[in-house]
Backbone and ligand atoms as CSV (ligand in chain L), in Angstrom:
chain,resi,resn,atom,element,x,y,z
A,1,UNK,N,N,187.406,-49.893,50.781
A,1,UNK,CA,C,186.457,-50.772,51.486
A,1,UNK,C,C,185.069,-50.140,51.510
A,2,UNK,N,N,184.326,-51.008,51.201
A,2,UNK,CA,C,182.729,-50.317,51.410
A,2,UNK,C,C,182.249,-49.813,52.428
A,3,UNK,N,N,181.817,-49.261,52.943
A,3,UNK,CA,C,181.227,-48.520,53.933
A,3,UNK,C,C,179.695,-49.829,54.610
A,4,UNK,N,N,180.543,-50.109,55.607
A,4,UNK,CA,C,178.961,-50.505,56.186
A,4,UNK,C,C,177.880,-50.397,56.306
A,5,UNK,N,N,176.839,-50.963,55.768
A,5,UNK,CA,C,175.498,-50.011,55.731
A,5,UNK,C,C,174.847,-49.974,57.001
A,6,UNK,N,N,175.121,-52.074,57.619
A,6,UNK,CA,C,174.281,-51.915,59.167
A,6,UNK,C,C,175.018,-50.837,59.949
A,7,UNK,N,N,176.644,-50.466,60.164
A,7,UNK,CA,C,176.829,-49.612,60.494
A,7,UNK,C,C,176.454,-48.207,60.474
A,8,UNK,N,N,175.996,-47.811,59.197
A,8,UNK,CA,C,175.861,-46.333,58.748
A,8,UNK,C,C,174.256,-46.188,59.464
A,9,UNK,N,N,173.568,-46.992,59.450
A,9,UNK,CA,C,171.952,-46.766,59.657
A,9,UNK,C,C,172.103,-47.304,61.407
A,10,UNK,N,N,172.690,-47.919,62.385
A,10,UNK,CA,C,173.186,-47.944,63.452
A,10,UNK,C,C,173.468,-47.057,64.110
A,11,UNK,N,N,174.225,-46.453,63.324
A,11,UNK,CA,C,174.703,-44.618,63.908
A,11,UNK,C,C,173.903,-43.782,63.829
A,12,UNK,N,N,172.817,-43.680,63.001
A,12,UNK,CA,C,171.551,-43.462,62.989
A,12,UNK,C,C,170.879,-43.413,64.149
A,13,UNK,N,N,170.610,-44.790,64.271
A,13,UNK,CA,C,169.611,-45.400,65.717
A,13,UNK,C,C,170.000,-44.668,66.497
A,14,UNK,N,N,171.536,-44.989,66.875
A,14,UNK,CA,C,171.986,-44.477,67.894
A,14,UNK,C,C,172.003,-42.828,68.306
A,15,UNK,N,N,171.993,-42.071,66.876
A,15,UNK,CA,C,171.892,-40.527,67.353
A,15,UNK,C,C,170.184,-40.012,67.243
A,16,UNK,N,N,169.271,-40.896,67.103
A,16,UNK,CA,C,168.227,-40.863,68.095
A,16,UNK,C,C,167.982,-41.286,69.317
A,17,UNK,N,N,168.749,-41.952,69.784
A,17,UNK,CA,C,168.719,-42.249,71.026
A,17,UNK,C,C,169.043,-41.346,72.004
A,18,UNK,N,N,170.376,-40.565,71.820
A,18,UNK,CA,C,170.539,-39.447,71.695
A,18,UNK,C,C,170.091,-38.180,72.155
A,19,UNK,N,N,169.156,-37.904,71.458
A,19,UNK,CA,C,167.818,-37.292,71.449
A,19,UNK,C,C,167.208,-37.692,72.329
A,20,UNK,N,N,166.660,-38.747,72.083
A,20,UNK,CA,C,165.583,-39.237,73.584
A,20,UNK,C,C,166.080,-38.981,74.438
A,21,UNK,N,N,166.801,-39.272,75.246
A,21,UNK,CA,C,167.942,-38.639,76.311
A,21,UNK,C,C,167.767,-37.758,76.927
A,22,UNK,N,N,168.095,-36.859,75.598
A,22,UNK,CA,C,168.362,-35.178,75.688
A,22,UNK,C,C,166.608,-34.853,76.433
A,23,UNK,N,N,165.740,-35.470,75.605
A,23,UNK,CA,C,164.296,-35.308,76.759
A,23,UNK,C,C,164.099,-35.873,77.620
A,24,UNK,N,N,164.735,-36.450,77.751
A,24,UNK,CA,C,164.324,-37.175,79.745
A,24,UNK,C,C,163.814,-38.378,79.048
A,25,UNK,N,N,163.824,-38.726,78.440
A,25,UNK,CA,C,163.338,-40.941,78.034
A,25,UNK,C,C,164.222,-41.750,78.099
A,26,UNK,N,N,163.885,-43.047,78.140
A,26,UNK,CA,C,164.809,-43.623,77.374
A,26,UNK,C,C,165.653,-43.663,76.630
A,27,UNK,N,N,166.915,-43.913,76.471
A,27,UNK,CA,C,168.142,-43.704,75.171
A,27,UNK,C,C,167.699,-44.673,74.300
A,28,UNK,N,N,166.761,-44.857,73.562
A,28,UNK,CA,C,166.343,-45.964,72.249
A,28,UNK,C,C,166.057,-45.181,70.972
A,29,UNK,N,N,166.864,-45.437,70.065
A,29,UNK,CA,C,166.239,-44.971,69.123
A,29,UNK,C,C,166.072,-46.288,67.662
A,30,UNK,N,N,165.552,-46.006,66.649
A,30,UNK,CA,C,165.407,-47.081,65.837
A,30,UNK,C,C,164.996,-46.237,64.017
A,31,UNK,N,N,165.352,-46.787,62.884
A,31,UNK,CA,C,165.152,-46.498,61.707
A,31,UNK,C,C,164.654,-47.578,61.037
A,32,UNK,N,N,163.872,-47.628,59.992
A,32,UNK,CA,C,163.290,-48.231,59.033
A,32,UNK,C,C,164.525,-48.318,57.742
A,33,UNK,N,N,164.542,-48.911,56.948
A,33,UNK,CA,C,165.085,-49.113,56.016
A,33,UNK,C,C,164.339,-49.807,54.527
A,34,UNK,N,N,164.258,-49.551,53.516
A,34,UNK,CA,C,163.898,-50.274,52.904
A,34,UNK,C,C,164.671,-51.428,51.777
A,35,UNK,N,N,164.547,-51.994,50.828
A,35,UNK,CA,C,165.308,-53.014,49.602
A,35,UNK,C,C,166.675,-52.091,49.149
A,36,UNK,N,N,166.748,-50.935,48.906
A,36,UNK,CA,C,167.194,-49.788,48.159
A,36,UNK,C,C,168.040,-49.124,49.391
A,37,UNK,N,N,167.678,-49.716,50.324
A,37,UNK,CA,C,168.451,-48.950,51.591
A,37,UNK,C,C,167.815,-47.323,51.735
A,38,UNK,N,N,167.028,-46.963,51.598
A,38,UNK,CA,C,166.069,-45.866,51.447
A,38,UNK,C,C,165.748,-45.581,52.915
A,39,UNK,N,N,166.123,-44.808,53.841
A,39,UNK,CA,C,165.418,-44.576,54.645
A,39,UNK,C,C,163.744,-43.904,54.614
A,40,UNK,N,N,163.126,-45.170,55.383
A,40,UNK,CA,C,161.754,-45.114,55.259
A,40,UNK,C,C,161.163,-44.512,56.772
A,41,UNK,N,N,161.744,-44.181,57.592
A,41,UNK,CA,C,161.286,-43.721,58.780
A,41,UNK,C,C,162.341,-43.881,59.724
A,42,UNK,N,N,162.277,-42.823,60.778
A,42,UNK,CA,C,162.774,-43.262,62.046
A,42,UNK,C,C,161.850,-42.494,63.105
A,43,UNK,N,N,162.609,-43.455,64.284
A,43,UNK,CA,C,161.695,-43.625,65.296
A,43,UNK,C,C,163.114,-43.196,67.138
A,44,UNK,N,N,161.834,-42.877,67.892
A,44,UNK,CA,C,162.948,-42.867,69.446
A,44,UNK,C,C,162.001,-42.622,70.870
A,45,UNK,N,N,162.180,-43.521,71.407
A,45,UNK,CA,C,161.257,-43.493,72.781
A,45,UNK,C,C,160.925,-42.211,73.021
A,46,UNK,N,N,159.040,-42.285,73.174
A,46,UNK,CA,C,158.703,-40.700,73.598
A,46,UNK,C,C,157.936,-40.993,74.546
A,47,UNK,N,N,158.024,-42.616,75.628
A,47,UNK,CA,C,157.527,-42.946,76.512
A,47,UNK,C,C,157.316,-41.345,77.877
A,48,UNK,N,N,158.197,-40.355,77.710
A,48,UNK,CA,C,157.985,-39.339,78.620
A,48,UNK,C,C,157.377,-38.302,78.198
A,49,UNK,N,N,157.865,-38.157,77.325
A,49,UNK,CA,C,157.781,-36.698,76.250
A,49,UNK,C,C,155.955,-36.985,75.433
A,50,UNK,N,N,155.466,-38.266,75.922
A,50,UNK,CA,C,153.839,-38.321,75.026
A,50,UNK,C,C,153.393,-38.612,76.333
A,51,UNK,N,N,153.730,-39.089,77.460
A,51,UNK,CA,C,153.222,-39.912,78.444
A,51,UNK,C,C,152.461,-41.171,78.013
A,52,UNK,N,N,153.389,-41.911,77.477
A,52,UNK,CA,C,152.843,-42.946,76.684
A,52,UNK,C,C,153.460,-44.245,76.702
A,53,UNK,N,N,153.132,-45.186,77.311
A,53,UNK,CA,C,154.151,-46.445,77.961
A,53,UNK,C,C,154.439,-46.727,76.887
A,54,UNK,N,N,153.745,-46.881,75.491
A,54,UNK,CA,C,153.775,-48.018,74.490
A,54,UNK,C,C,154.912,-47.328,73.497
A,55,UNK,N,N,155.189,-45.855,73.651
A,55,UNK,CA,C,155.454,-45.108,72.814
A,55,UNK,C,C,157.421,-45.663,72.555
A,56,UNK,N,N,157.411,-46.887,72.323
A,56,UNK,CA,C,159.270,-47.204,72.313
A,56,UNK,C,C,159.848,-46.804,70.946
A,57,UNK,N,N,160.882,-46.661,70.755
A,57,UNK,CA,C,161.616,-46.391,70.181
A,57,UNK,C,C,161.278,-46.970,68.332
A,58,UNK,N,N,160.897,-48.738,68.058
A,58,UNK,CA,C,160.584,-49.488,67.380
A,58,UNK,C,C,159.359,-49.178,66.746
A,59,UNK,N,N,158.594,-48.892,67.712
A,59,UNK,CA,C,156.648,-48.872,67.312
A,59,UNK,C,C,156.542,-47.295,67.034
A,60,UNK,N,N,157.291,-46.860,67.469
A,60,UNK,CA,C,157.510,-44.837,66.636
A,60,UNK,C,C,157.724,-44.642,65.448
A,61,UNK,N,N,158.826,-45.602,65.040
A,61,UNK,CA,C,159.402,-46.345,63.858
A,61,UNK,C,C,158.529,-46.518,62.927
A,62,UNK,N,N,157.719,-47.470,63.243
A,62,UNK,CA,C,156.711,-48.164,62.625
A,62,UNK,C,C,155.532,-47.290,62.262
A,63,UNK,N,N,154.900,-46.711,63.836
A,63,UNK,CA,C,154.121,-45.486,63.407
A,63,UNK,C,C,154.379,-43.997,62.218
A,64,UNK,N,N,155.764,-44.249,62.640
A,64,UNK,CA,C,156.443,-42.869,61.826
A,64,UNK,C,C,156.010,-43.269,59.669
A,65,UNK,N,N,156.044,-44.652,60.029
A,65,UNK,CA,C,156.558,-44.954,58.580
A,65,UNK,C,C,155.243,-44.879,57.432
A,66,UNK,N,N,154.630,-44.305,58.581
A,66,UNK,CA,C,152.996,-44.998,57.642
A,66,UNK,C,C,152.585,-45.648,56.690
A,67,UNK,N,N,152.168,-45.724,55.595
A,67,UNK,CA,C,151.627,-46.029,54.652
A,67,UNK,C,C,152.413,-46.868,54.033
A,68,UNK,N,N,153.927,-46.492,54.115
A,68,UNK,CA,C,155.122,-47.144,53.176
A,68,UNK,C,C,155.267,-48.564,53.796
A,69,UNK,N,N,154.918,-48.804,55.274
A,69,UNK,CA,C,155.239,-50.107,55.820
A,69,UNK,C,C,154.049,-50.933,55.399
A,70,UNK,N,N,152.814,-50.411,54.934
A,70,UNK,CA,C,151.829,-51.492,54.843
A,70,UNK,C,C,151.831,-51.671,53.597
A,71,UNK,N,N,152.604,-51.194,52.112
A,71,UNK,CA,C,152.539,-51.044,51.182
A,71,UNK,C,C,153.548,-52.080,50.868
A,72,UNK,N,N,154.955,-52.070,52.242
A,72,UNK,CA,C,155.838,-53.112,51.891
A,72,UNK,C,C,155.491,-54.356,52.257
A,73,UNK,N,N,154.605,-54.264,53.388
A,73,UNK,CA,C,154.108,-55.704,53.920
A,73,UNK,C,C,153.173,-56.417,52.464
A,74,UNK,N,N,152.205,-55.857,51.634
A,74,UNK,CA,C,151.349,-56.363,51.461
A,74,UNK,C,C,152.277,-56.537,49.934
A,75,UNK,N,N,153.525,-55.925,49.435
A,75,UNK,CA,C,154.098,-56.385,48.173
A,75,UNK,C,C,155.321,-57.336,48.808
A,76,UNK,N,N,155.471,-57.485,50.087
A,76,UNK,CA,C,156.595,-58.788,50.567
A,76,UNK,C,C,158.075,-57.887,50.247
A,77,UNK,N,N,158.022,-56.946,50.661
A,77,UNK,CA,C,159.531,-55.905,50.053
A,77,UNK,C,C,160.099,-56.375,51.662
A,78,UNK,N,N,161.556,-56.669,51.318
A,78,UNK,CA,C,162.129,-56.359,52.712
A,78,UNK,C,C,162.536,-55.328,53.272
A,79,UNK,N,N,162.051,-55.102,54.674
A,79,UNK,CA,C,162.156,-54.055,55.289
A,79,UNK,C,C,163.345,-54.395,56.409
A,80,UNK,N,N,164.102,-53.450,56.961
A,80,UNK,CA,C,164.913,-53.320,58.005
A,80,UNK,C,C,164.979,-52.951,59.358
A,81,UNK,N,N,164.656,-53.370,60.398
A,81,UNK,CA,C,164.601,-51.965,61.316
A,81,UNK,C,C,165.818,-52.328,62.201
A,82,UNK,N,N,166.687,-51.365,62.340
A,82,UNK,CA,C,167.754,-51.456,63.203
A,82,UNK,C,C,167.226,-50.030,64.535
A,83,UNK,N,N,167.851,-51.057,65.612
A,83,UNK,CA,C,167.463,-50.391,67.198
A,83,UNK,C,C,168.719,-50.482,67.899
A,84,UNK,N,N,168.974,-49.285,68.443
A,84,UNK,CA,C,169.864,-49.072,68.905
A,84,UNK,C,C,170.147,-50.662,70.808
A,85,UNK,N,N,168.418,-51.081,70.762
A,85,UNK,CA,C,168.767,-51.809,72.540
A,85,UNK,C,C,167.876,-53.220,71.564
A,86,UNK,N,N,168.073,-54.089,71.610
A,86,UNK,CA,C,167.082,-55.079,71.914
A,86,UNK,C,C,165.333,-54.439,71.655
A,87,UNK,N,N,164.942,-55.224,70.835
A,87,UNK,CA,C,163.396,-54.922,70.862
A,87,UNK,C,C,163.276,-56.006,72.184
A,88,UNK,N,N,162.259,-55.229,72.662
A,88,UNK,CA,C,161.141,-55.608,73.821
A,88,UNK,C,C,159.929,-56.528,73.285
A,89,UNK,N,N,159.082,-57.403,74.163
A,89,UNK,CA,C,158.317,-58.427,73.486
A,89,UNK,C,C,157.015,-57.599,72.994
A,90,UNK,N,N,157.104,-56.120,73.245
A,90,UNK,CA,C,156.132,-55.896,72.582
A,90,UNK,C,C,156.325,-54.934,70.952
A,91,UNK,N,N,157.964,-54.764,71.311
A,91,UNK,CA,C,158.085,-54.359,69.549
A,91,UNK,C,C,158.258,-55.575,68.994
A,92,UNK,N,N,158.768,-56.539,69.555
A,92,UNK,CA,C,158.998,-58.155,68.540
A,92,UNK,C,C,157.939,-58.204,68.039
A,93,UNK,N,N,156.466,-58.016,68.737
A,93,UNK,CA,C,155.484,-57.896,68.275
A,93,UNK,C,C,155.405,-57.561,66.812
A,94,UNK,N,N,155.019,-56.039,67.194
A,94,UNK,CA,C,155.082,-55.280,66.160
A,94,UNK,C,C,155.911,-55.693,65.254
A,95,UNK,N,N,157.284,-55.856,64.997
A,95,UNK,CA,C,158.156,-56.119,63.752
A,95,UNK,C,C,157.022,-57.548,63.312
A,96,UNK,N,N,156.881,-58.125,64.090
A,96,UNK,CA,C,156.622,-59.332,63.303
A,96,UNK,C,C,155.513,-59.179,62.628
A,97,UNK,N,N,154.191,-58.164,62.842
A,97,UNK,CA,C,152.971,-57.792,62.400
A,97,UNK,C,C,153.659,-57.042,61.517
A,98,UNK,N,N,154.590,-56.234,61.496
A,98,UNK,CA,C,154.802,-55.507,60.016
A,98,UNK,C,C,155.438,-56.036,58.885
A,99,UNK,N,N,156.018,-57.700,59.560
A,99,UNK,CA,C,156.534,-58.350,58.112
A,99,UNK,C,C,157.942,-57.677,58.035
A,100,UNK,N,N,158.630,-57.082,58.933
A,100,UNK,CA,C,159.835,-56.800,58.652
A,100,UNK,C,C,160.962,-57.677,58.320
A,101,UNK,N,N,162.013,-57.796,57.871
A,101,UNK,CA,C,162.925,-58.893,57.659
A,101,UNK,C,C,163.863,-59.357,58.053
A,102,UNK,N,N,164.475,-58.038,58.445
A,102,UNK,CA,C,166.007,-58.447,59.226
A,102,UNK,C,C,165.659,-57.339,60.180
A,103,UNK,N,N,166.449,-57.561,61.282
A,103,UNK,CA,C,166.535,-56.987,62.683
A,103,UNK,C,C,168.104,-56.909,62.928
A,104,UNK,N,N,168.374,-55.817,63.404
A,104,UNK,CA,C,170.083,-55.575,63.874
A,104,UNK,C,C,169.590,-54.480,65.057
A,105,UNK,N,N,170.494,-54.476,65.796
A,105,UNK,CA,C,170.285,-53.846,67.271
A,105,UNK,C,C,171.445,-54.092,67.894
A,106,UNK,N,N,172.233,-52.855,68.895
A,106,UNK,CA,C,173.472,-52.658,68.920
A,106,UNK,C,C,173.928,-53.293,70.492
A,107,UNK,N,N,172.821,-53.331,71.383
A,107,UNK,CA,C,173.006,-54.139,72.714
A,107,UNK,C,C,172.126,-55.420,72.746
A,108,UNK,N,N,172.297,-56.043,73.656
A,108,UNK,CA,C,171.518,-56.837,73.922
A,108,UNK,C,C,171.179,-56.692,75.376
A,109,UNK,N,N,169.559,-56.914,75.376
A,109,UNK,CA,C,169.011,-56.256,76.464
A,109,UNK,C,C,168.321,-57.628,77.357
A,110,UNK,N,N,169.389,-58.237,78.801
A,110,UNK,CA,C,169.047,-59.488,78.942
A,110,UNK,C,C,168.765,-58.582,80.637
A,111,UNK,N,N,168.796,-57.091,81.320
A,111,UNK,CA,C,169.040,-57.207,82.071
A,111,UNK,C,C,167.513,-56.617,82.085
A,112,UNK,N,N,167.015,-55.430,81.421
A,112,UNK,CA,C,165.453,-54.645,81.009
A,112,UNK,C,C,164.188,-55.788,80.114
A,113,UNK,N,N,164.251,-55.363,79.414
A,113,UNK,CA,C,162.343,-55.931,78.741
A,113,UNK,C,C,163.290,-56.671,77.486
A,114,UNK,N,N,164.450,-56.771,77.091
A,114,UNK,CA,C,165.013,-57.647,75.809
A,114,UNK,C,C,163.852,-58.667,75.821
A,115,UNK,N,N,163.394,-58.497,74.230
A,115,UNK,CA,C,162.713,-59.759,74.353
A,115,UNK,C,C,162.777,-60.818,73.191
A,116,UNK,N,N,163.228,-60.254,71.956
A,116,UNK,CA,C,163.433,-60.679,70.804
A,116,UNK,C,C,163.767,-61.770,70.895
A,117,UNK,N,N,165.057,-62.238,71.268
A,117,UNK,CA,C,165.569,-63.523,71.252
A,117,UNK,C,C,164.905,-64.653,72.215
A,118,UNK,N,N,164.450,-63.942,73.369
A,118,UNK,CA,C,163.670,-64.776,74.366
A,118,UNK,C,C,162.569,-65.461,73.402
A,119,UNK,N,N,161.739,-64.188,72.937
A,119,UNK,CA,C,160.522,-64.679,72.298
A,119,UNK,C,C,161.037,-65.896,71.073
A,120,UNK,N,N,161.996,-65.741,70.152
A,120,UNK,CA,C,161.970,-66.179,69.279
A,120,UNK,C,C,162.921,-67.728,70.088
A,121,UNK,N,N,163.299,-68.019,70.978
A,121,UNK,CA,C,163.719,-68.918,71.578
A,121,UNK,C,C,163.028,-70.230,71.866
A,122,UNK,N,N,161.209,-69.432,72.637
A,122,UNK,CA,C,159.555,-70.378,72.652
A,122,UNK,C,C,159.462,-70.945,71.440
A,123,UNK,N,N,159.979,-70.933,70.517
A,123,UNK,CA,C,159.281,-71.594,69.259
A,123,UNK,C,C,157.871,-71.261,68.895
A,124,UNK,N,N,157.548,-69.879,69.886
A,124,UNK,CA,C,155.747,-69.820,69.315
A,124,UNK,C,C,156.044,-68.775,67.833
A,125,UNK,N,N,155.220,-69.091,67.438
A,125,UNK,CA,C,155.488,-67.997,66.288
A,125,UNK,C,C,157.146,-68.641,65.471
A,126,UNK,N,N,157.125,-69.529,65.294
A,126,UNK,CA,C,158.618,-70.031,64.920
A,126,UNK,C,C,158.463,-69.828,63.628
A,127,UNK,N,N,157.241,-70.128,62.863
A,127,UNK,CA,C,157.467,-69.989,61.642
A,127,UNK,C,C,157.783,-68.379,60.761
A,128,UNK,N,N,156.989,-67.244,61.433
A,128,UNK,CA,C,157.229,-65.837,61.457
A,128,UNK,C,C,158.747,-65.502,61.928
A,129,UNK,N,N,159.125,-65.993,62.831
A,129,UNK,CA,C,160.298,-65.361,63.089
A,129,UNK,C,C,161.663,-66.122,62.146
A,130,UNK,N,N,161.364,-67.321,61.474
A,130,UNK,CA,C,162.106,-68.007,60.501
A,130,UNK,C,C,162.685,-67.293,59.625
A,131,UNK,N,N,161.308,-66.076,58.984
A,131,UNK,CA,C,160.948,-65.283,57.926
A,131,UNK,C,C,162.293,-64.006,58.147
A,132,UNK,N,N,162.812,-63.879,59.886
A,132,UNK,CA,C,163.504,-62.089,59.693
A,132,UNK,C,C,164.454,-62.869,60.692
A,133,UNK,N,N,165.909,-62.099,59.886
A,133,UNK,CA,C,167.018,-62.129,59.819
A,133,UNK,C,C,167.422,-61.415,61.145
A,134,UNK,N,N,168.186,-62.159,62.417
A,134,UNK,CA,C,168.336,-61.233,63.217
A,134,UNK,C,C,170.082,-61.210,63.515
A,135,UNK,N,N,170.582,-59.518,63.743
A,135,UNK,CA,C,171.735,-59.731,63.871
A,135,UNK,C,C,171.996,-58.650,65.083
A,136,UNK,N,N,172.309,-59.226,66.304
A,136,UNK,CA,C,172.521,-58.352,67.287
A,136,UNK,C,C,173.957,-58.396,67.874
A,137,UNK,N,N,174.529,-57.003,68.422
A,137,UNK,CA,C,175.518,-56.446,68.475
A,137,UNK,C,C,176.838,-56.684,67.730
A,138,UNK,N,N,176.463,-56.395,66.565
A,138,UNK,CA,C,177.261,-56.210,65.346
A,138,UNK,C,C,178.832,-55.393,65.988
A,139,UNK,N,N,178.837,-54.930,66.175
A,139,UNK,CA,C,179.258,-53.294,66.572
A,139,UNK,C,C,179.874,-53.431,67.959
A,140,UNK,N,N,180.855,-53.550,68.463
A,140,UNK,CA,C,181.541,-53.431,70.048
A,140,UNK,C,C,181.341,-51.674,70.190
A,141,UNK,N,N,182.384,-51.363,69.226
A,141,UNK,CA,C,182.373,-49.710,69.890
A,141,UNK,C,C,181.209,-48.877,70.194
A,142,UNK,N,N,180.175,-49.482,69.112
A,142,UNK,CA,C,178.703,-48.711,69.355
A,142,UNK,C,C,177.582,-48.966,69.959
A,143,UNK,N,N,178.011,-50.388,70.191
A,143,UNK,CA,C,177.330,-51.205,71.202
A,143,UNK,C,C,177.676,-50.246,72.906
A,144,UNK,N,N,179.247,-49.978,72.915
A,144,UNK,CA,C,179.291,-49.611,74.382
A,144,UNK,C,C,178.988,-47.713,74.751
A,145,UNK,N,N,178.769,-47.155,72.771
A,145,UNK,CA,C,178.293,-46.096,73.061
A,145,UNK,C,C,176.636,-46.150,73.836
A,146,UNK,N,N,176.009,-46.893,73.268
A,146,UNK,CA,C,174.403,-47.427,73.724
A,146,UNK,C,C,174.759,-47.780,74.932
A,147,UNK,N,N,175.205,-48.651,76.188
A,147,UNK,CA,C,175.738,-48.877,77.240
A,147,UNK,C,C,176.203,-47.494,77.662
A,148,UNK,N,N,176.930,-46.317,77.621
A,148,UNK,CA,C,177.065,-45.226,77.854
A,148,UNK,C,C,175.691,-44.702,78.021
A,149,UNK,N,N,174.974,-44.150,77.020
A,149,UNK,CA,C,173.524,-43.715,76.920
A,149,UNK,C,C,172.332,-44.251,78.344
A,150,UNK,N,N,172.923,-45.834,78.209
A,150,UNK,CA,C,172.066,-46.102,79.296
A,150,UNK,C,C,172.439,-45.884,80.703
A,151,UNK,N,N,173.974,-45.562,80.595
A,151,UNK,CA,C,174.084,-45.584,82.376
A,151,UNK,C,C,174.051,-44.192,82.064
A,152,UNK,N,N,174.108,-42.992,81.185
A,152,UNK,CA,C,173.617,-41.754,81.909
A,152,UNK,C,C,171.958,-41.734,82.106
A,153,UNK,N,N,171.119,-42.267,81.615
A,153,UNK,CA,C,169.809,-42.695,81.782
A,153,UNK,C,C,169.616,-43.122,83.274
A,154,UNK,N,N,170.299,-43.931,83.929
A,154,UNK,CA,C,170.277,-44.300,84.790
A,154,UNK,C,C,170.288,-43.272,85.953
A,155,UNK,N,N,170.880,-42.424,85.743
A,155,UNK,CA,C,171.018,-41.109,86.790
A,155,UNK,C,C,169.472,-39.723,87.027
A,156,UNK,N,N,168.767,-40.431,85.284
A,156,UNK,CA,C,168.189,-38.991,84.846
A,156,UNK,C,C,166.862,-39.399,85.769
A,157,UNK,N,N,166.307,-38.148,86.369
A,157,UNK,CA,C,165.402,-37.995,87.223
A,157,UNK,C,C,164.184,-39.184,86.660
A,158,UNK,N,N,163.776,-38.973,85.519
A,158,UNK,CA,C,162.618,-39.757,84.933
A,158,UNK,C,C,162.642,-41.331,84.906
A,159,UNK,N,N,164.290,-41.818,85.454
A,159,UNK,CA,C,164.453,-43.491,85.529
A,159,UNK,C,C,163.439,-43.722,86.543
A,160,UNK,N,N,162.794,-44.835,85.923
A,160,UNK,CA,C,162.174,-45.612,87.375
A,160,UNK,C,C,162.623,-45.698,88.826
A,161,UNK,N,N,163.902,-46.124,88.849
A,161,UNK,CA,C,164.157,-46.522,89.849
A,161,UNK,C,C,164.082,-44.747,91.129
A,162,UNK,N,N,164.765,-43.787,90.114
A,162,UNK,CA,C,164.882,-42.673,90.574
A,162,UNK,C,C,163.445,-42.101,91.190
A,163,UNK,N,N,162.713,-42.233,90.511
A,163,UNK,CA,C,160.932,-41.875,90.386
A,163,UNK,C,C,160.546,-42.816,91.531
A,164,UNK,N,N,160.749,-43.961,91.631
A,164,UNK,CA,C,160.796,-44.797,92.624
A,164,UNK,C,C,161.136,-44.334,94.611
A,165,UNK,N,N,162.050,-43.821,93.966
A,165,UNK,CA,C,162.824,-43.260,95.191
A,165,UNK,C,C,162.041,-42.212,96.280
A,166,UNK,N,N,161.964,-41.114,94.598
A,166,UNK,CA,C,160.763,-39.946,95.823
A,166,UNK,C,C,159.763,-40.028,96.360
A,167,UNK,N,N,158.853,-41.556,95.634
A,167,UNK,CA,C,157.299,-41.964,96.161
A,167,UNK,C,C,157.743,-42.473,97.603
A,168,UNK,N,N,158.969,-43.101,97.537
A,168,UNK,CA,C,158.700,-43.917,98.602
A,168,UNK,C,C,159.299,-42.545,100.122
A,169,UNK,N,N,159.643,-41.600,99.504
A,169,UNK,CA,C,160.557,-40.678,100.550
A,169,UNK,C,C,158.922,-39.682,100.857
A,170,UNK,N,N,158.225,-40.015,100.025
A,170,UNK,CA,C,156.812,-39.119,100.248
A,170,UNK,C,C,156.348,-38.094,99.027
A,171,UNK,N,N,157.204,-38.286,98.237
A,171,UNK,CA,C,157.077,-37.623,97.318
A,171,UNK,C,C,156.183,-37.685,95.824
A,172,UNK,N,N,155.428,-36.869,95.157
A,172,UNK,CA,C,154.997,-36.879,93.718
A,172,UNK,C,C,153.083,-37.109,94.405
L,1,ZN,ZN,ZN,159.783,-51.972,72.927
């Protein structure tokens, strides 16, 4: 049997996420892909680690990929980006400014910033989002490793809600 590829580049995402973690961020991580299946970049929330709200997992991705993503946009090559959570409405963004093609992502994020499907739900931008292939939570088992990731996230000092806690006790 062939080896899955959304799987193989999934496991990917996911062991950047990983990582992010391991620094106090978000558990998101995300890879580029190209026609050839070529890894063209990866990416993983450094929203803590840059002090940088914008800095998600997707748009690291994107940033990471430089030159190769505007080279694929402007020859129409399909590109991939698989994310370990739901892009947020501001990486939907981004994917959609980079002309990416297909989208796979291992949770779906209806409870945080998920925005992909929301956005592409408005019909704004209907004709762009026509253009990329979306396939979310492919994957049960790795889907509930990402669900793992996030409820230890949930504990780590740098969660909002946690950060939340000490302002209001007098703290920071
Ligand atoms: Zn995002």
């Amino acid at each position: 049997m062939k080896y899955d590829l959304d799987r193989y580049f999934l496991e990917m995402a996911l062991k950047e996420a990983e990582i992010a973690l391991e620094s106090n961020t978000y558990p998101v991580g995300a890879v580029i892909v190209d026609e050839g299946n070529n890894i063209i970049s990866r990416g993983r929330n450094q929203v803590y680690p840059n002090k940088d709200l914008t800095a998600h997992a997707e748009i690291d991705a994107i940033r990471n990929a430089e030159d190769k993503i505007l080279h694929a946009k402007v020859r129409g090559e399909k590109l991939t980006i698989y994310s370990s959570l739901e892009p947020c409405p501001m990486c939907t963004g981004a994917i959609l400014f980079a002309h990416i093609k297909k989208v796979v992502w291992l949770l779906n994020d209806d409870l945080g910033f998920g925005g992909y499907r929301k956005m592409k739900g408005t019909l704004i931008f209907e004709d762009r989002f026509k253009k990329v292939e979306m396939i979310p939570e492919p994957f049960k088992d790795l889907m509930e490793r990402q669900i793992y990731l996030l409820e230890r996230w949930a504990e780590n000092p740098n969660h909002i809600e946690n950060l939340r806690k000490i302002v209001q006790k007098g703290g920071i």
